[in-house]
C-alpha positions in Angstrom: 0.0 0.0 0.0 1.5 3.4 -0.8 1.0 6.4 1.0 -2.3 8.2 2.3 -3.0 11.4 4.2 -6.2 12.8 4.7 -6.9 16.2 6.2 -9.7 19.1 6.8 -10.6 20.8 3.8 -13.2 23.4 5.2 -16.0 21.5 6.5 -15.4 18.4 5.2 -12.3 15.3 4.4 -9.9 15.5 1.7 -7.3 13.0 0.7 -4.1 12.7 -1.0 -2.5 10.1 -2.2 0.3 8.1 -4.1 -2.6 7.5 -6.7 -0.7 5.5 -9.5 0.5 3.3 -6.8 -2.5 3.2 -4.3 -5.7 3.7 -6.6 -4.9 1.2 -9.7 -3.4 -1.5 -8.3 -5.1 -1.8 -4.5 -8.7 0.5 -4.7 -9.9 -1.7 -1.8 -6.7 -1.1 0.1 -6.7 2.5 -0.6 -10.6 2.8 1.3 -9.9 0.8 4.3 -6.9 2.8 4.3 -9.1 6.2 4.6 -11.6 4.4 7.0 -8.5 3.9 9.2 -7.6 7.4 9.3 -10.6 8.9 9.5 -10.6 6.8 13.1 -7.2 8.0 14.0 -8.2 11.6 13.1 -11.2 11.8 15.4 -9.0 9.6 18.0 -6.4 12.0 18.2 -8.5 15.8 17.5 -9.1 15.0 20.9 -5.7 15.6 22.6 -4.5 18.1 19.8 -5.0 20.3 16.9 -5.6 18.0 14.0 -4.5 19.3 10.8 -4.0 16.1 8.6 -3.1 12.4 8.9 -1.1 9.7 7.2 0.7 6.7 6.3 3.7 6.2 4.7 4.9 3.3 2.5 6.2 1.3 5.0 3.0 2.1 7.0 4.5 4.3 9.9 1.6 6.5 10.7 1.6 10.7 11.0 -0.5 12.8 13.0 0.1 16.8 11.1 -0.9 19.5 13.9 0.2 20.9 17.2 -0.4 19.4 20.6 0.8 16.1 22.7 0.0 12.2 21.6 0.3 9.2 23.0 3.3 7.4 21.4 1.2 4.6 20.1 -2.1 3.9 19.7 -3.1 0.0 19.3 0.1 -1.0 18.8 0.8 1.5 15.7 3.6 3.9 16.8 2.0 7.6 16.3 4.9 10.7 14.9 3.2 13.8 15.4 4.7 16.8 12.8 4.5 19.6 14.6 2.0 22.2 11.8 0.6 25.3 12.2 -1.5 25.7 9.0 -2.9 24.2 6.0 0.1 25.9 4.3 3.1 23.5 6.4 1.2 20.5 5.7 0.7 21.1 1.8 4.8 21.0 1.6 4.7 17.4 3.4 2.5 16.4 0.7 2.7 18.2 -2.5 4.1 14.9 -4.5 0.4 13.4 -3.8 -2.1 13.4 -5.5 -5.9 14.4 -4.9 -7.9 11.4 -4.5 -10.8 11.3 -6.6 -14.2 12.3 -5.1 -15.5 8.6 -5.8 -13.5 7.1 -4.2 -13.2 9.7 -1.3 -17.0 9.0 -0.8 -16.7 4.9 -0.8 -15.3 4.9 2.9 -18.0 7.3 4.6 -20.7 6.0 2.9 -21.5 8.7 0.8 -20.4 12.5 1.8 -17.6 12.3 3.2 
């Protein structure tokens, strides 16, 4: 599985995403992906200021905002990027790509 993050974008979820890698070859894996973070991002906006989250390639897991974390959550070891804005955590993730609306939808069951 490649990498994921998803993040606010106004009121609702966006995702970005090694598309090519993630969307084409493992569609499934890419939405339980997103159902997974979604979790971790409500999990966590409660002890910080969530800007974003994600998973790299070798599946090590990113929490984008300011604030404190526990250093692992299930068993998955948490690195929280201290962010400020929308801005800092567009230059993590600029080589992703937008994933596509209909697939962004799949997870949530509908609107995301």
């Amino acid at each position: 599985m490649g990498a994921l993050t998803l993040y606010r974008e106004g009121d609702r979820l966006a995702a970005r995403a090694d598309i090519d890698h993630v969307n084409h070859r493992c569609r499934k894996g890419l939405i339980n992906n997103i159902r997974s973070l979604r979790r971790l991002f409500g999990y966590v906006s409660r002890s910080c200021k969530v800007l974003g989250v994600g998973k790299t390639y070798d599946d090590d897991l990113y929490v984008y905002g300011v604030g404190r974390l526990p250093e692992a959550i299930e068993g998955f070891r948490l690195t929280l990027i201290q962010v400020e804005d929308m801005e800092s955590l567009e230059r993590f993730n600029r080589h992703l790509e937008p994933v596509p609306e209909e697939v962004l939808g799949r997870p949530f069951g509908g609107e995301p």
